[in-house]
Structure formats: structure tokens, C-alpha cells
N, C-alpha and C positions, 0 to 999 in steps of 0.2 A: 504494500500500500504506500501509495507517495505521500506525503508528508511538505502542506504549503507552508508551515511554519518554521521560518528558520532555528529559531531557540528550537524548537521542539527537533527537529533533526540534526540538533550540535546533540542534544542532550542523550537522543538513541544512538548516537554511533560511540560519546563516549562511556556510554551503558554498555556497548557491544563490546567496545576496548576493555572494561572490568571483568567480565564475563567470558572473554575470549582464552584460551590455554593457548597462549601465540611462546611460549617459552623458547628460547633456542632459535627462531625460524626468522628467516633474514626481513629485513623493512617490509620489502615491497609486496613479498609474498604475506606478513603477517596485516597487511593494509588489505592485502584481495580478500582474505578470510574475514577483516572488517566489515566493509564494507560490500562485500555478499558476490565477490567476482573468482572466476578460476585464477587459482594461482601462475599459471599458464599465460594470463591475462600480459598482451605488452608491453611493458614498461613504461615508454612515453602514454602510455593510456592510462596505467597507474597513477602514476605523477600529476597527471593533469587531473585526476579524481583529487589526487591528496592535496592538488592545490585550492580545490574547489572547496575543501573543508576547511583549509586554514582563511579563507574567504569568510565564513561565516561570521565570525563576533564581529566583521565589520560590519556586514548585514544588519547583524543584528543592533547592533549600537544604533544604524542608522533606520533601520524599525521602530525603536523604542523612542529614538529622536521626533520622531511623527508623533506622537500621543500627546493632545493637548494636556493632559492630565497633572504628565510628569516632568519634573523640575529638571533637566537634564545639563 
């Protein structure tokens, strides 16, 4: 299920990272296991997923920046 919330999809993937037995197993391949891709998976295709995560808290900052609400 996709997931339009960006907090809410930082928060399941580093839920998946706690939960994951990645012990021993090199970056890229313990990122495909994260993030739900064959290990097998390209590398520059990894990478560019894993850059897509480290993306996120800006998202998000700039999400929460939009709420009247909150004093940012």
C-alpha cells in the first residue's frame, strides 16, 4: 500500500530498519531488504531509492511548514 504521507513513510521504513536482521550484509543489499527490493536490484537504482529517503525530513519540515496552526 502506498503511503501519501511523508512522516508516515520516514516512520515505516525506519520501523522496517529496527525490525530488519540486516547483521553482516553489505549497505546496498541491506537497503533492498528495507525497502522491499531484490537484492539483485542495481545499484545506481538503489542509490537513487536511498536518496529518495534521505529526501524526506526535508519534505517533511517543509509539510509541516504549511500548517497554519504551527509556530515553525
Amino acid at each position: 500500500m502506498a503511503i501519501n504521507n511523508s512522516a508516515a513513510r520516514l516512520h515505516n521504513i525506519l520501523s522496517l530498519c529496527r525490525k530488519a536482521d540486516l547483521g553482516g550484509k553489505p549497505m546496498l543489499k541491506a537497503w533492498c531488504n528495507v525497502l522491499g527490493h531484490p537484492e539483485s536490484m542495481e545499484e545506481i537504482l538503489v542509490v537513487g531509492k536511498i536518496g529518495k529517503v534521505f529526501a524526506l525530513p526535508t519534505r517533511i519540515t517543509s509539510e509541516i511548514a504549511q500548517i497554519d496552526d504551527i509556530d515553525f
